[in-house]
VEXDOBA-976112 format. One record per residue: residue in one letter; chain; z, x, y of N, C-alpha, C, O in turn. Coordinates in steps of 0.001 Angstrom, whole numbers, plus 500000, padded with zeros to 6 digits. Layout:
N
(atom 'a','A',(Z,X,Y),(Z,X,Y),(Z,X,Y),(Z,X,Y))
...
//
This chain:
170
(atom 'x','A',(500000,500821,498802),(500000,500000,500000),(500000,500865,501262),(499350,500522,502250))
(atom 'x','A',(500759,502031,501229),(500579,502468,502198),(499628,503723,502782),(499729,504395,503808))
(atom 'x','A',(498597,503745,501607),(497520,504345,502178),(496288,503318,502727),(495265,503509,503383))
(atom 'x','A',(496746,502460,502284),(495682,501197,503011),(496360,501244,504380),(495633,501846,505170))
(atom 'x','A',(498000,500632,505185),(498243,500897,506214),(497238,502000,506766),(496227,501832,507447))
(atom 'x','A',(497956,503503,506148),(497621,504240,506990),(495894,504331,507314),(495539,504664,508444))
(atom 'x','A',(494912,504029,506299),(493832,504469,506698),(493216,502884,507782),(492029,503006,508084))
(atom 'x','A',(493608,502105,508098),(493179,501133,508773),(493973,501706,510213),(493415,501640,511309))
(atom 'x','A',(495004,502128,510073),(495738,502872,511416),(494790,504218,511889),(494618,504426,513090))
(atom 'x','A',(494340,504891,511114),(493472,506181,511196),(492127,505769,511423),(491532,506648,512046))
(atom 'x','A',(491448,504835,511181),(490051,504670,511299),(489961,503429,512410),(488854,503241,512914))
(atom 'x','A',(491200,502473,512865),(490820,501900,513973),(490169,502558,515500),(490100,503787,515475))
(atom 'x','A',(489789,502040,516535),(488966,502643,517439),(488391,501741,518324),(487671,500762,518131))
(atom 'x','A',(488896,502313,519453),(488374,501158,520552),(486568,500771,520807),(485832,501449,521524))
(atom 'x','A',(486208,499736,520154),(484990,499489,520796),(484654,498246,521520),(484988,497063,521471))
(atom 'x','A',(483853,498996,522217),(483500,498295,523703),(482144,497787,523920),(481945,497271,525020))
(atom 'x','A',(481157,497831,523076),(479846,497416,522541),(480213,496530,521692),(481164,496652,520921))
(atom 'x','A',(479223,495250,521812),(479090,494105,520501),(478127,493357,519936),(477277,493092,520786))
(atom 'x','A',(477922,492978,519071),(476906,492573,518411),(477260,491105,519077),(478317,490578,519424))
(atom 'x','A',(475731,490649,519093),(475873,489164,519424),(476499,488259,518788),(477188,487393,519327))
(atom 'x','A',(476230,488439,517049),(476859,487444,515821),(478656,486651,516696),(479499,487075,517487))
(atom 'x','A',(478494,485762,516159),(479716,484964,516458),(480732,485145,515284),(480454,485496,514137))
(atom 'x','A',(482043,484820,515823),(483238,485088,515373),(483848,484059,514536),(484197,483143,515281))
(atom 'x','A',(484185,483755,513092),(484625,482822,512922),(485654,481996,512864),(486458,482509,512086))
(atom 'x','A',(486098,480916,513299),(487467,480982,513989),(488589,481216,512925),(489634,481776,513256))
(atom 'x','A',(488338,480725,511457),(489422,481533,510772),(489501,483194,511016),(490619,483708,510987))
(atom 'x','A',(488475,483926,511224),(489151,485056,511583),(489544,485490,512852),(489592,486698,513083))
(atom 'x','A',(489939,484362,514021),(490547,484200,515155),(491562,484052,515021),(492261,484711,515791))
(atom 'x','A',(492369,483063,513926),(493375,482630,513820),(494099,483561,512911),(495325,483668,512933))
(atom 'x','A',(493035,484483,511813),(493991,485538,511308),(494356,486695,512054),(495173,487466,511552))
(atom 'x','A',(493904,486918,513106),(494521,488265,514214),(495690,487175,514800),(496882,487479,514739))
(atom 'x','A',(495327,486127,515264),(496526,485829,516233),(497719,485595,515468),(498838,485485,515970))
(atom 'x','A',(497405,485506,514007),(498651,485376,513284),(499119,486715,513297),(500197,487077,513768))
(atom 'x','A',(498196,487494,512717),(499132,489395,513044),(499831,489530,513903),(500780,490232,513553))
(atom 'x','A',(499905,489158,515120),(499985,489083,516636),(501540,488713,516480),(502531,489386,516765))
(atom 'x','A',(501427,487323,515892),(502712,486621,515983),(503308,486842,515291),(504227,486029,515188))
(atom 'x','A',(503336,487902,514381),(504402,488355,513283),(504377,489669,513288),(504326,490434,512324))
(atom 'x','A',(504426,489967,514736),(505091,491620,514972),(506696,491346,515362),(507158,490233,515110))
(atom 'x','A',(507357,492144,515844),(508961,492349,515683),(509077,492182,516947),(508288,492743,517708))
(atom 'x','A',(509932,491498,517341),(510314,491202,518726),(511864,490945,518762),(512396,490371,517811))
(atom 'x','A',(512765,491460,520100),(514184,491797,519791),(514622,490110,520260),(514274,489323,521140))
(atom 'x','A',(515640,490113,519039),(516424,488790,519187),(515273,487593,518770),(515614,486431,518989))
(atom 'x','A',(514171,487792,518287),(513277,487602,517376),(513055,486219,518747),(513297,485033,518524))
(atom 'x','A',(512637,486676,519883),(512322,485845,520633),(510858,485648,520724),(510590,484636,521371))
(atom 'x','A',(509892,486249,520312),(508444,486101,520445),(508179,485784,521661),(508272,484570,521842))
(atom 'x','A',(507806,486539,522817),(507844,486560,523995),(505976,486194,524566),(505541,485939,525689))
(atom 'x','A',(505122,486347,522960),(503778,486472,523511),(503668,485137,523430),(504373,484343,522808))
(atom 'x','A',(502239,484856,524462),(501262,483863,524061),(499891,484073,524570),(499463,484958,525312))
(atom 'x','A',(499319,483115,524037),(497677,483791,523609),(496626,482629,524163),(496714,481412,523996))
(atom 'x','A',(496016,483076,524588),(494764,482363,525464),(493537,483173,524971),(493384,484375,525186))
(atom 'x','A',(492381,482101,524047),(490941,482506,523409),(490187,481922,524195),(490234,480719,524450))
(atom 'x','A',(489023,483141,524890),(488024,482710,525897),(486991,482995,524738),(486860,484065,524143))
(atom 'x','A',(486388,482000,524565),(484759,481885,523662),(483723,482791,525082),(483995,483114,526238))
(atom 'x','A',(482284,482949,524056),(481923,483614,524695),(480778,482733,525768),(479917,483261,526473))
(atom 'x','A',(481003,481610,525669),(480545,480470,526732),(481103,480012,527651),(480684,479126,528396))
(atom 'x','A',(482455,480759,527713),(483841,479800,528734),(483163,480527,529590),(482569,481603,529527))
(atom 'x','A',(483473,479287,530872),(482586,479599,532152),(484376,480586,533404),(484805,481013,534476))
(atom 'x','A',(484525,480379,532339),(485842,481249,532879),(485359,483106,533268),(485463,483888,534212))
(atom 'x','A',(484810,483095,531868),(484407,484291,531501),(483763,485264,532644),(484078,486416,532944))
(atom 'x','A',(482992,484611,533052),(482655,485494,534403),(483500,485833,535446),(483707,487009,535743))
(atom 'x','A',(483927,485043,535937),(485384,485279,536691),(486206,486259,536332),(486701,487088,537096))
(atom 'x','A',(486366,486178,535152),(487196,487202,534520),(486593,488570,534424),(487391,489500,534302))
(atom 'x','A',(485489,488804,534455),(485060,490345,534405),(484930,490743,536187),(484526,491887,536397))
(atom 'x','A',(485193,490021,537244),(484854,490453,538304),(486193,490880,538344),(486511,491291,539460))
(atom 'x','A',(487340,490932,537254),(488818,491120,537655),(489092,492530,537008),(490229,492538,536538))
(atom 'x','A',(488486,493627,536840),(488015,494091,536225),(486944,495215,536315),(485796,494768,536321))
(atom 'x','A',(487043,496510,536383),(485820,497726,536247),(485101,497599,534861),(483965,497977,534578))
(atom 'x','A',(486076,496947,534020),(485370,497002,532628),(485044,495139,532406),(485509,494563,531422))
(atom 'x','A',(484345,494514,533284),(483680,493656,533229),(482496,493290,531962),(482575,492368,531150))
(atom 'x','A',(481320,494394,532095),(480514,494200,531137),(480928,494056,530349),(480373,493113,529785))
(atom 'x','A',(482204,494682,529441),(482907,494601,528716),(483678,492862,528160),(483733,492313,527060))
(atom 'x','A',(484017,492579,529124),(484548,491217,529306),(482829,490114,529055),(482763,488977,528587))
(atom 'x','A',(481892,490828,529470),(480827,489633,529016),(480173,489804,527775),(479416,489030,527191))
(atom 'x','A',(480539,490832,527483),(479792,491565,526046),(480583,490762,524762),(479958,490328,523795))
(atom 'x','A',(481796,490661,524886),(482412,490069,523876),(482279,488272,523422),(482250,487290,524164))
(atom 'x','A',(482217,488365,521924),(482505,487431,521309),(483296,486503,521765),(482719,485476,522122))
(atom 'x','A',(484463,486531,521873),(485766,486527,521979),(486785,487381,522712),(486931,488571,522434))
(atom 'x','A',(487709,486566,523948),(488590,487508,524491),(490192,487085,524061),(490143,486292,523121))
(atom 'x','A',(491027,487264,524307),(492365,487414,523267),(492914,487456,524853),(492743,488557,525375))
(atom 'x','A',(493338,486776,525427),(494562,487052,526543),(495921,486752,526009),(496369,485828,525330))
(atom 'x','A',(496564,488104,526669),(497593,488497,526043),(498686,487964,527270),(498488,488630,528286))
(atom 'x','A',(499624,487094,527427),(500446,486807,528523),(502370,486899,527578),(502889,486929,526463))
(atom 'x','A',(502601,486902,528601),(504641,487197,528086),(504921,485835,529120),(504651,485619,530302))
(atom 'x','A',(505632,485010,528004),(506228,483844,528555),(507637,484146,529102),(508709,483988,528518))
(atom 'x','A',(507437,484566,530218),(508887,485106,531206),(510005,483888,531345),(510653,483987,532387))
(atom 'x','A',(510387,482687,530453),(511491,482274,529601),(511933,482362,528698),(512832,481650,528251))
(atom 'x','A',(511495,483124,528271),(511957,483451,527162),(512182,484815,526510),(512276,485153,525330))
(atom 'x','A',(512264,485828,528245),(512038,487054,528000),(514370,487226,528193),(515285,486649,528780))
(atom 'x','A',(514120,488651,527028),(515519,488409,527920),(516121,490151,528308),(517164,490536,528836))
(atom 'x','A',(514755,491001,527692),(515103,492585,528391),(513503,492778,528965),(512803,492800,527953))
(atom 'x','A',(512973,492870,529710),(511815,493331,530266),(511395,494432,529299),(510519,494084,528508))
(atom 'x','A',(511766,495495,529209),(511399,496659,528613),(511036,496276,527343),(509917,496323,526833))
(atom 'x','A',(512338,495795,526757),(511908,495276,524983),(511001,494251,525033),(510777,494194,523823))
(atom 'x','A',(510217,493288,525569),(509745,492053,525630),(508536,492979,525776),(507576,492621,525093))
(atom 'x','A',(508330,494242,526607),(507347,494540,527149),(506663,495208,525665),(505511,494968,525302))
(atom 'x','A',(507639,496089,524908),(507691,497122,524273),(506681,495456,522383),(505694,495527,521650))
(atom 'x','A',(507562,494635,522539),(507390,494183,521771),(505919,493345,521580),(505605,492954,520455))
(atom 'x','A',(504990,493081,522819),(503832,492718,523174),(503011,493527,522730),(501908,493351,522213))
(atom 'x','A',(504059,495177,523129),(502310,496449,522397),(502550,496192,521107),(501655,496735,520459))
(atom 'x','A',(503418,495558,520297),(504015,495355,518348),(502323,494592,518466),(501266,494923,517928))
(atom 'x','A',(502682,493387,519473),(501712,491938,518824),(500119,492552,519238),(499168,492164,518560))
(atom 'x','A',(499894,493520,520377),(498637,493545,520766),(498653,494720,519233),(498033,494090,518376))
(atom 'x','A',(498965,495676,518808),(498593,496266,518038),(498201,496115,516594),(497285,496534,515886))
(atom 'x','A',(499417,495237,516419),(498782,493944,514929),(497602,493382,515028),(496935,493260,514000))
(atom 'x','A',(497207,493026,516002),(495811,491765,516220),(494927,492823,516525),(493773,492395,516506))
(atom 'x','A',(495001,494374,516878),(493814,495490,516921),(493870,495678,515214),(492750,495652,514704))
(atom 'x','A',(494900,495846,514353),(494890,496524,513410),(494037,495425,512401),(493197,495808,511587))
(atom 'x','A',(494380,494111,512592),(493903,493009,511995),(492168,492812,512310),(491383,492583,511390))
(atom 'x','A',(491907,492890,513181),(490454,492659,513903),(489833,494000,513052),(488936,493752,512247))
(atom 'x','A',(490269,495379,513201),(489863,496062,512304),(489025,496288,510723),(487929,496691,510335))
(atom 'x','A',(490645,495608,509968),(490447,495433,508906),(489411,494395,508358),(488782,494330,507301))
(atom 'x','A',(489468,493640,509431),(488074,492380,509171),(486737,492660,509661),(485936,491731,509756))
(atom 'x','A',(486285,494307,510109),(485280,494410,510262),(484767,494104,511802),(483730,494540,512302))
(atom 'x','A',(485712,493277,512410),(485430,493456,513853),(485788,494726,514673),(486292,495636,514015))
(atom 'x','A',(485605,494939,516030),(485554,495634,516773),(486389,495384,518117),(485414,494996,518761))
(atom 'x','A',(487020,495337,518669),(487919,495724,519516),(488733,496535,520943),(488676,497762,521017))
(atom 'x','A',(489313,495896,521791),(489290,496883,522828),(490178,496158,523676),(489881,495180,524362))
(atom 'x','A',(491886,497006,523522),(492906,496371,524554),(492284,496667,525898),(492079,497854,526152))
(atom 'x','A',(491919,495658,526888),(491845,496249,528050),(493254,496147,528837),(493841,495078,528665))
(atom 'x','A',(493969,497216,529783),(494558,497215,530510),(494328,497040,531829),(495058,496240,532414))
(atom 'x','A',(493439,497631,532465),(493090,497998,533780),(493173,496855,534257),(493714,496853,535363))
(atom 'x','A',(492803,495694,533817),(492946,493899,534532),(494246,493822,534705),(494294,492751,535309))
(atom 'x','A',(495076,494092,534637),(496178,494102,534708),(496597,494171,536389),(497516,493581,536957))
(atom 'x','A',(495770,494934,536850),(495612,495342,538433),(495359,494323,539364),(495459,494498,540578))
(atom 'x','A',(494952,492997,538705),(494680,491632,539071),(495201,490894,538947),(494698,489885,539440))
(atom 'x','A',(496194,490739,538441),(497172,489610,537559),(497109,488687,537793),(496856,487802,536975))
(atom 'x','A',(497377,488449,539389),(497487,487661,540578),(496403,486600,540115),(496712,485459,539772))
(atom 'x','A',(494934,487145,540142),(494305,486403,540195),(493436,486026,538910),(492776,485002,538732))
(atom 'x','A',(493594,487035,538126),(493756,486447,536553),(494334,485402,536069),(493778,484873,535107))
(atom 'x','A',(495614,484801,536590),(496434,483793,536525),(495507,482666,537631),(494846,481723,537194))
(atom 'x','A',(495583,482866,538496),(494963,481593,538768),(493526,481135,538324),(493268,479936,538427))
(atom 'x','A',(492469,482084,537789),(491532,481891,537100),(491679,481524,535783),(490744,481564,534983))
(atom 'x','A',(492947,481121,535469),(493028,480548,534199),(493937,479349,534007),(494281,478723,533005))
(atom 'x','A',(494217,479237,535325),(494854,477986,535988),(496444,478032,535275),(496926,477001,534808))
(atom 'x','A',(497070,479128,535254),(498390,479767,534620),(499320,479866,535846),(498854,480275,536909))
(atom 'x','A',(500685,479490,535737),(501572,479131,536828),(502471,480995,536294),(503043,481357,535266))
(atom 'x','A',(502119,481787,537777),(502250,482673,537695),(504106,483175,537386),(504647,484209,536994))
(atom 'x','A',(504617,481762,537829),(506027,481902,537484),(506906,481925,535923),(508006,482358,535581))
(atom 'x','A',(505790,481224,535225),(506234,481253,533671),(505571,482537,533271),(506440,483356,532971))
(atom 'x','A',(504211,483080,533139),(503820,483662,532773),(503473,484970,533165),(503249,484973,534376))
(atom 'x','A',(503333,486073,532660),(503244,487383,532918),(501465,487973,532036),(501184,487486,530940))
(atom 'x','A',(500792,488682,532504),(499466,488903,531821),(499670,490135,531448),(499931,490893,532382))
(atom 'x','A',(499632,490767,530035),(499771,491548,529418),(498701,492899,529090),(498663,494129,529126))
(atom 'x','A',(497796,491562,528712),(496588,492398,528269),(494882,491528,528041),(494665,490402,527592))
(atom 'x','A',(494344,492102,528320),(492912,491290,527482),(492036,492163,526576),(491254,493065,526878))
(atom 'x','A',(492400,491617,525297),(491889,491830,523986),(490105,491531,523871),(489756,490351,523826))
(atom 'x','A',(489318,492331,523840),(487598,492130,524039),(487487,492383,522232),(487708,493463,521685))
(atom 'x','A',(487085,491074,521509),(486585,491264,520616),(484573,490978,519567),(483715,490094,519558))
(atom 'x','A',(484654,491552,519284),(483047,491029,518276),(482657,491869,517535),(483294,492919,517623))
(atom 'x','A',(481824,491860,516788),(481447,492975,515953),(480208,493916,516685),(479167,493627,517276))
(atom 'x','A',(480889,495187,516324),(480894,496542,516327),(479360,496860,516653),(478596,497102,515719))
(atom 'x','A',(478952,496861,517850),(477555,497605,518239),(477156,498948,518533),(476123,499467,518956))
(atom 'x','A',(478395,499391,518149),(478597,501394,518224),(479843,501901,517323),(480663,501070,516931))
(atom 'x','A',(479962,503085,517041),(480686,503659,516131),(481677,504137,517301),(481130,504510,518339))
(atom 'x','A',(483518,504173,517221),(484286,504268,518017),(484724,505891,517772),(484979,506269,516628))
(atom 'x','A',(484781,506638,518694),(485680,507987,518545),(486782,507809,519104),(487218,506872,519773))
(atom 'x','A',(487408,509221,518642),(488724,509635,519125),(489231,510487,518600),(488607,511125,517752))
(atom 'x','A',(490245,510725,518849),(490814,512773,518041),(492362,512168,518783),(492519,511226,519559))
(atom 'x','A',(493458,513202,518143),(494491,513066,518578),(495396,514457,518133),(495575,515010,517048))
(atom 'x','A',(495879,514742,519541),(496734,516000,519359),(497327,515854,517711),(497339,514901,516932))
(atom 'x','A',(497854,517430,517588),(498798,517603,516304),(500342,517239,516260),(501117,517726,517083))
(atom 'x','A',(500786,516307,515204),(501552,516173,515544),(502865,517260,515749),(503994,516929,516111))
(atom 'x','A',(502437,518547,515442),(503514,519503,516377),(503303,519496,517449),(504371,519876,517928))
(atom 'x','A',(502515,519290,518395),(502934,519047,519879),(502946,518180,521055),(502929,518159,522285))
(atom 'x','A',(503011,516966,519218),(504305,516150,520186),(505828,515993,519593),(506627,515104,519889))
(atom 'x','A',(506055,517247,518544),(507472,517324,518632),(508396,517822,519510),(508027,518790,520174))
(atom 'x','A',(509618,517361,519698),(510701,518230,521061),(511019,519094,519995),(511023,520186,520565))
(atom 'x','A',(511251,519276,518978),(511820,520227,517952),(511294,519814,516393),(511007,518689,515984))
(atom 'x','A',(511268,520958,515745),(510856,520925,514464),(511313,519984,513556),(512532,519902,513705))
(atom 'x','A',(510924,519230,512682),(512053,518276,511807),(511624,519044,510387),(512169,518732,509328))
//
């Protein structure tokens, strides 16, 4: 079992290219289930999830919020990632526990052959991310937007050794 973990952890990869093919919504509903069964403290589940099809007339709006726009129109499917701020009750852990759910629903999208890509940088918009989605900026907090579809390029990446990112030898 846990060379399956690890090699779906080792071969995931942000992509940002997509094939036109459509998404089927059972395998919409199996990432957002990954999502919702990551670990969250005091087992409060702090996420919630907003699916922009790739016809929501939202969608455009949403990439002008955004340097990685094309990105936002290229996809299948977008995954908005928001923290329901009632139900938060440490910022840090609530925050910490969102990268659990966005990383399940990358690791999940993976394993199913899709393709993938947390965007952050929207984040810089929030403001108006929320009102383009007609979201009452007082309950909700915007986390992330998840760009999904299948894979129109092969994803790289490399990653230091892990000796240097030890503070000391174990």
């Amino acid at each position: 079992m846990i060379d399956i973990i690890m090699k779906v952890i080792r071969e995931r990869r942000s992509i940002r290219k997509f094939e036109e093919k459509d998404i089927p919504l059972d395998n919409i509903k199996t990432i957002l289930e990954a999502g919702r069964w990551a670990p969250s403290g005091m087992n409060n589940q702090p996420w919630r999830f907003l699916v922009i099809s790739k016809d929501d007339v939202r969608k455009e709006s949403l990439a002008t919020c955004t340097k990685y726009g094309k990105i936002i129109l290229r996809a299948n499917k977008l995954v908005v990632v928001l923290i329901d701020k009632q139900v938060m009750y440490n910022e840090t852990k609530d925050h910490q526990a969102i990268g659990a759910c966005i990383q399940n629903m990358l690791l999940a999208a993976h394993a199913m052959g899709l393709g993938a890509v947390w965007l952050g940088e929207i984040l810089n918009n929030e403001e108006k991310v929320l009102e383009i989605l007609k979201l009452d900026k007082q309950k909700y907090g915007l986390m992330a937007v998840i760009a999904l579809g299948y894979p129109a390029q092969e994803g790289k990446s490399s990653r230091k050794p892990l000796k240097e990112l030890l503070l000391e030898e174990i």
